[in-house]
Structure formats: C-alpha cells, structure tokens
C-alpha positions in Angstrom: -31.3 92.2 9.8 -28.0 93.2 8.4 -25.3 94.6 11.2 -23.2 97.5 11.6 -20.1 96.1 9.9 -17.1 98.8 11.1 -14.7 98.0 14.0 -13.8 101.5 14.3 -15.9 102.8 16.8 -14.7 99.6 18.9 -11.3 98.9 18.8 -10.6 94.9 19.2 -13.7 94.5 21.3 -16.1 94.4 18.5 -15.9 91.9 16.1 -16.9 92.4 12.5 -20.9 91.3 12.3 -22.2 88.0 10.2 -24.1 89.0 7.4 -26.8 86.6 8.2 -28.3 86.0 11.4 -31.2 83.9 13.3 -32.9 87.3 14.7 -36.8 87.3 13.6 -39.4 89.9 14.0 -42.3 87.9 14.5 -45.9 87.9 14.9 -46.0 85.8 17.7 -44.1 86.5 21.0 -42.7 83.9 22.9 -41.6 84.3 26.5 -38.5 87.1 26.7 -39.1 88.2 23.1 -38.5 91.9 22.6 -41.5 93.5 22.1 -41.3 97.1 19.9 -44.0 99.4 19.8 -44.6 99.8 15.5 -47.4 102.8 15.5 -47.6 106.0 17.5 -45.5 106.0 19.8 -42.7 104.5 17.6 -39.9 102.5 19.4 -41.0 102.1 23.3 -39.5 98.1 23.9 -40.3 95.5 26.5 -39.8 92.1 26.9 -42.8 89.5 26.4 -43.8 87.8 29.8 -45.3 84.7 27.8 -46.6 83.5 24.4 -49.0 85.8 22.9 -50.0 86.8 19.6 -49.4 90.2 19.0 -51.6 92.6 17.3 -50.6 95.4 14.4 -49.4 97.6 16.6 -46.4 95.5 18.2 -44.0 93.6 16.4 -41.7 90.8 18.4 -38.0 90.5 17.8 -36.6 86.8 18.8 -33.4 86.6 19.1 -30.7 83.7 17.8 -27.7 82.4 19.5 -25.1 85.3 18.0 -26.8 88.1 20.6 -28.1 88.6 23.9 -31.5 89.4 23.9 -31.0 92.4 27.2 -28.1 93.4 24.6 -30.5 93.8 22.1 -33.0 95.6 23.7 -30.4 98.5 25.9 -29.1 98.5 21.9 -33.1 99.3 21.0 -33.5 102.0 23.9 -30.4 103.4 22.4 -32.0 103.7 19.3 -35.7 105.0 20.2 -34.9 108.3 18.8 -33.8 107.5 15.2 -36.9 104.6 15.2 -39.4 107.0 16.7 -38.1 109.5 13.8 -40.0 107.7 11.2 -43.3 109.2 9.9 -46.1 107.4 7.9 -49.3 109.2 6.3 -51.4 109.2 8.8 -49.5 108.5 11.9 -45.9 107.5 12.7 -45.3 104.1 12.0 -42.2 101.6 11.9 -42.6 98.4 9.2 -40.8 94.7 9.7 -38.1 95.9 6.7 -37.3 98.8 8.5 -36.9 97.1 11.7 -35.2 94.6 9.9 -33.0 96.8 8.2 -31.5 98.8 11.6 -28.0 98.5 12.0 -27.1 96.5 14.9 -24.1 96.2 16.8 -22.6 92.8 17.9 -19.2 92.2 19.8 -18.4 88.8 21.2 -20.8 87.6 23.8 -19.0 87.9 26.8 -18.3 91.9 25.7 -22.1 91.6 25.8 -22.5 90.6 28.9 -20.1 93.0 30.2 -22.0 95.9 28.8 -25.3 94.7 30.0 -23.7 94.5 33.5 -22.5 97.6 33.6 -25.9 98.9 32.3 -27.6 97.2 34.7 -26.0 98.2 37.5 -25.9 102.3 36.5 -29.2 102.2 35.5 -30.5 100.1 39.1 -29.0 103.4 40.5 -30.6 105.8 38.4 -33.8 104.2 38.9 -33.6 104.6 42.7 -32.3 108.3 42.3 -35.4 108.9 40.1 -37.5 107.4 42.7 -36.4 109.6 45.3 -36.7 112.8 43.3 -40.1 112.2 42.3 -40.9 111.1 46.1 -39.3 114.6 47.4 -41.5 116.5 44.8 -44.6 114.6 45.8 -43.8 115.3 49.7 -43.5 119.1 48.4 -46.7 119.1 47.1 -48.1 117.3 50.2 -46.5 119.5 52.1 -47.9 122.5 50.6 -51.5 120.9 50.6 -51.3 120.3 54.4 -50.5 124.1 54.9 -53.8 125.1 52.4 -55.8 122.9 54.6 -54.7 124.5 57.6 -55.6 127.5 56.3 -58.8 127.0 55.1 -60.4 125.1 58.9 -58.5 128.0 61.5 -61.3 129.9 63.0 -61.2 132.9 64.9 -63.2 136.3 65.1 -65.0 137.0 62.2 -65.0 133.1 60.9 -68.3 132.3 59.7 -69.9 129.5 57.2 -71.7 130.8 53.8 -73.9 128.8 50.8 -72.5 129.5 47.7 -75.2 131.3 46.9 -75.1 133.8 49.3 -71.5 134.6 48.3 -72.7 134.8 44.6 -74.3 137.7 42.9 -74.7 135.1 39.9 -74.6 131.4 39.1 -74.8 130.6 35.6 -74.3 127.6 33.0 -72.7 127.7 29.7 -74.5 127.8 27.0 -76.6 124.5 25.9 -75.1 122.2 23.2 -77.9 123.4 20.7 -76.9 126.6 20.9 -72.9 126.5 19.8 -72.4 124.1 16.7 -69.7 122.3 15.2 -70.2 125.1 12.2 -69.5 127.8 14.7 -66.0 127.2 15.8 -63.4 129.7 13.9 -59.3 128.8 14.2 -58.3 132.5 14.9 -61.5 134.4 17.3 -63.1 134.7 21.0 -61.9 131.2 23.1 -64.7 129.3 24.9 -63.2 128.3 28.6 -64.7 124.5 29.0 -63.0 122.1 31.8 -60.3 121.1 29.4 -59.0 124.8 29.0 -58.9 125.0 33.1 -55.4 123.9 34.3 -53.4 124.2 37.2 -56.2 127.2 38.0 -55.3 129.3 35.0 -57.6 129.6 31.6 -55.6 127.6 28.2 -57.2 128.7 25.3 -57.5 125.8 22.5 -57.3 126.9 19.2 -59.8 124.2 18.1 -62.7 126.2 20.6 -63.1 129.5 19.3 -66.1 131.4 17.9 -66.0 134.5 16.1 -67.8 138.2 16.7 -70.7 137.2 15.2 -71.7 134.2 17.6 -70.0 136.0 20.3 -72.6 139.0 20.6 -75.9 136.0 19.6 -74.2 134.3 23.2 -73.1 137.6 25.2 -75.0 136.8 28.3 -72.2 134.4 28.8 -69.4 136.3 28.4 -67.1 136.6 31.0 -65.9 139.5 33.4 -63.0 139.9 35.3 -63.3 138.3 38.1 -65.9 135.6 37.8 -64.6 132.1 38.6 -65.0 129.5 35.7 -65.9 126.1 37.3 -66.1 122.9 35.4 -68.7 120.4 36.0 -68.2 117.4 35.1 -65.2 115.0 35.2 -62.1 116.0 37.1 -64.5 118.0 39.8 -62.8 121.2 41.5 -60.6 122.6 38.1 -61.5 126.4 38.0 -59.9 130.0 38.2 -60.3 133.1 38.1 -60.8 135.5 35.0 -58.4 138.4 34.1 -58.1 141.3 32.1 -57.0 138.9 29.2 -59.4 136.7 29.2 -62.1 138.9 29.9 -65.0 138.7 27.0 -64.3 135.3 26.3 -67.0 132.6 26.3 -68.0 130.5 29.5 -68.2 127.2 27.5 -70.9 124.4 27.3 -69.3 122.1 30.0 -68.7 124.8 32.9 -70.4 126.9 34.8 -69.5 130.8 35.7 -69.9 132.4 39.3 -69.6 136.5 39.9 -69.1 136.3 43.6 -70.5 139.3 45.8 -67.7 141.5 48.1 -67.9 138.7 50.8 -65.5 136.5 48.6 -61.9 137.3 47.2 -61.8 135.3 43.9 -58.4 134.1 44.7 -59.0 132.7 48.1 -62.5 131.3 46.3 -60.1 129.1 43.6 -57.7 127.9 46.1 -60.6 126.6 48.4 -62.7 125.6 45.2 -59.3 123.2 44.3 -57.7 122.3 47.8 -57.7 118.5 48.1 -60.3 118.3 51.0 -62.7 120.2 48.8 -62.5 118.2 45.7 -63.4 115.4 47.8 -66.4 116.9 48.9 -67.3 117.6 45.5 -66.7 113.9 44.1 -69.5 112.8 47.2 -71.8 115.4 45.8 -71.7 114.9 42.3 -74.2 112.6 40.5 -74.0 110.5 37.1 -72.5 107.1 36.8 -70.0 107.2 34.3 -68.7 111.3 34.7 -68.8 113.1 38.1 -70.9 116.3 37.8 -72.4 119.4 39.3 -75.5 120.9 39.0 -76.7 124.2 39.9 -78.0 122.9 43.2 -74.9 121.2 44.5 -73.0 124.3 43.6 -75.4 126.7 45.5 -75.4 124.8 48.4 -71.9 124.0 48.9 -70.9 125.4 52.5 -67.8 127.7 52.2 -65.4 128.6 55.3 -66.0 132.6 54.8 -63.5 134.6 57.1 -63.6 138.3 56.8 -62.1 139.6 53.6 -58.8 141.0 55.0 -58.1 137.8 56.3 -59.1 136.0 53.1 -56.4 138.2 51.8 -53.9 137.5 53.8 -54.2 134.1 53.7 -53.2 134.1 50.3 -50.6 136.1 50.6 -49.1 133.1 52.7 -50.5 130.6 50.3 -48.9 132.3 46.9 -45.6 132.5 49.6 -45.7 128.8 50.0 -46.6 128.2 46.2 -43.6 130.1 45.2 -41.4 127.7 47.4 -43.4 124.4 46.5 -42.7 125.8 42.6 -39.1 126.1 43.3 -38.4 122.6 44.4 -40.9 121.5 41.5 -38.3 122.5 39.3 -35.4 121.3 41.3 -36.9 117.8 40.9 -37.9 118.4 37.7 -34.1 119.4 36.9 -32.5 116.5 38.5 -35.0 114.0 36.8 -34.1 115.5 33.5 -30.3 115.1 34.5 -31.0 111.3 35.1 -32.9 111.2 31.8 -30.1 112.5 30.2 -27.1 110.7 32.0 -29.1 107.5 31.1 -28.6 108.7 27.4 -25.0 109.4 27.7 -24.5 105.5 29.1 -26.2 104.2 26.6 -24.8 106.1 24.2 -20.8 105.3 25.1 -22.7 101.9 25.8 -22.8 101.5 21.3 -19.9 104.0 20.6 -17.1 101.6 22.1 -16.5 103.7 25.4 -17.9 101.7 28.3 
C-alpha cells in the first residue's frame, strides 16, 4: 500500500513514507485488525474484537510496526468519502488493490500518538454532546406524546365511548392480491396508498406503485375520497392519515384498509388517536399472526374510541397541531446541532491529515 510521499502539507512533523510496508488486507481478522466494509455501504471501519474469518463483504487491514492501527483507522474515517465514492456494476464496491493502493499518511509514531490523543479526546466530547441532543429530542417527543395522551382520556360533558363502526359509514379492504398484478403497475399514473406509502400520518406516493386509467376505473370501488382515513394492517400497526384533495382518486392498496367516518368523527382527531402511543399498543394486543401483526375487519370495528363532541374534537387539535409545531421546532434544533457535530467531527479529522492539529 504505497504512501502519500509529500512533506508539504506537514511541515517537519511528517516524515517522507517507506515505499514498502508490513500493512496487509487480509482475509482473516485477528484481534484489533481494522475491519472495512468492501460492498454497499463502501468504507464504514471497525476494529475486529477477535479472530474471525471474514466473509466477501469485509476485508481486514493488519497493521506492521511503522503505523498505529487507531492512526490508521481515524486516517480511514477520514477517508470514507473518497472510498465510499467508488461504484461497481451492480453495486458499489471497494477491491484489495484499491484498498491497497490509498494513499496513506505516516509521520513518526509519537506524532501518531499525539494525533490520536487529540482525536480521542474531541471526539469523547462530541460523542457526549451528540448524546445529549438526541436525548433532548427524544424528551421532546415524549413530552409531546404525554400531552396527546392527556388529551385523548379527559372526560367531561358530552364524553362518550363509540365502536369503530358506529363512527364509520364504511369499512373497506384493498383490493385482493389477484386482482392488481405485477403487469399492472405503470412508472408515471394513479399511486396505490399501502402501509409503506403512510409516514409520519401523511400519504408518500412510490413511483414503483402506480396503475394507470384503465385499471383505475376496473378497481374504482376503492378509490379514495377526501377525507377517508387509510389504515394499514399489518406490520408497524397504527400508521394511517387522512386523504386530501391531492390524493383524492388514488387507490386504497392491497395491504390497508380505508374508513369514511360518519359526522361523529373529525378525521384529524381520528389519525392522531389512531397513531398516539397508547393506541398502537392496543392494537399490537389485538392483532393476530405470528410472524406480522395484523388487523382484520373485526378488530377494526370493534375498537372502542374516546368520542367527545365534535367541537371539542376540534379544539383538541387545535392544541395538538400547537404542540406539534413546538415539538417540530426543537426537532430541528436537535437535528441542527447533530449535523454541526457531524460536521465539526469532519473538520478535526480533516486538519487531523492536512498537518493542522
């Protein structure tokens, strides 16, 4: 693995590299071997924990005497984004000459150690800091989740208990997998909503699930309104929301199910009980099958539902899209200072291999 050779970048720290070396990328890893991840994702490292033998995916980098192997591998992070960079036919993929062929860069050992020190000690706080942002957005969603439960077990005048199905005009299935085949779906038409398009209680159209005109007039008694709430029923129980003008005529899909609720129900209140915490719960000790959670049309109708009178339903989410708005905000004040962190752990790394720490 030949070596950067310049001192430029370094000044008299850095000496000029060997042109050989006893670095290996092995098949085998030994205890504290770098691992490298060779096929997508390109690049992650880690160290081995003891003798394995590693499978195509992985390749392990021993390291000789002229370089520390926690140099090595801060050098490596450094690097991810020029390894990750390379592309193979199928997939992105790294080979043992390419590895072999990075340019490294080796001062002196005890400029080595100094470097990892440094490293060490910047990133130990930047760990800590991330730690603490993502804790303080966790507690704001906890927070906000506490208030939604509050909200949905007050009682007072009016407060009364419903079955589903006396809050629903309709309760209906998608379409069965015989009637939608693979030979049906179009790249550019009319989206089908199944669980995987519900996130975060909005409707995410995938290109790879549309039909076109044709199939969506043959399936129209699935088409959806504005209004209805599209549930899905199987695997992560409680994902729905609530159909607007623009998604309005598109397709309930084979995995979900599609309620018109009657005037007792505001659709928005319905989605924020339908996904509150508590009520997922209640769902997963419902559901049947053994290796997916799912509904079925009985569960769903007799689901019992807090129903308060509709003004109140309404104002209730008033408070709740209040609270969201705040809980949103700090979302992305975390999110912000996590991607400062990211990026300040770049910039060490980065003077780290460009002589400036």
């Amino acid at each position: 693995m030949p070596f950067y050779q310049g001192k430029k970048s370094f000044g008299e720290k850095f000496i000029e590299a060997p042109t050989t070396w006893t670095t290996q990328v092995t098949k085998t890893a030994h205890n504290g071997d770098i691992l490298m991840s060779v096929r997508a994702p390109v690049g992650p490292v880690n160290f081995a924990t003891e003798t394995i033998c590693i499978g195509r995916g992985l390749a392990a980098i021993h390291c000789g005497s002229r370089i520390s192997r926690e140099f090595l591998f801060l050098q490596l992070l450094h690097l991810q984004s020029e390894i990750s960079g390379v592309e193979g036919a199928v997939f992105a993929s790294i080979s043992k000459s390419a590895i072999e062929s990075l340019h490294i860069l080796v001062p002196p050992l005890p400029e080595q150690h100094r470097i990892v020190r440094l490293l060490d000690e910047a990133f130990a706080g930047i760990a800590t800091a991330n730690a603490n942002a993502e804790r303080n957005r966790e507690n704001a969603r906890a927070v906000f989740e506490s208030h939604l439960q509050s909200a949905f077990t007050r009682d007072g005048a009016g407060w009364g208990e419903m079955l589903l199905s006396d809050v629903a005009e309709n309760v209906s299935t998608g379409p069965f997998g015989t009637m939608l085949h693979k030979s049906d779906y179009v790249s550019d038409g009319i989206p089908l909503v199944n669980p995987m398009n519900i996130v975060d209680s909005r409707i995410v159209p995938s290109p790879r699930m549309m039909v076109n005109e044709e199939t969506r007039r043959r399936l129209s008694g699935y088409a959806l309104k504005i209004g209805d709430i599209v549930i899905g029923r199987r695997g992560d129980l409680g994902r729905c929301a609530l159909v607007t003008k623009r998604e309005e005529g598109w397709l309930c899909g084979t995995g979900s199910f599609f309620v018109r609720l009657s005037s007792t129900m505001d659709g928005e209140f319905f989605v924020a009980l339908f996904g509150s915490n508590s009520f997922k719960a209640r769902l997963e000790r419902s559901a049947v099958g053994t290796t997916m959670s799912s509904l079925n049309h009985d569960i769903l109708n007799n689901l019992v539902l807090p129903v308060p009178p509709l003004d109140t339903q309404r104002a209730i989410m008033m408070k709740v899209h209040e609270l969201l708005g705040e809980t949103q905000h700090l979302a992305e004040l975390y999110e912000r200072k996590l991607a400062a962190l990211d990026a300040l752990k770049k910039s060490l790394l980065h003077h780290a291999f460009t002589g400036q720490l």
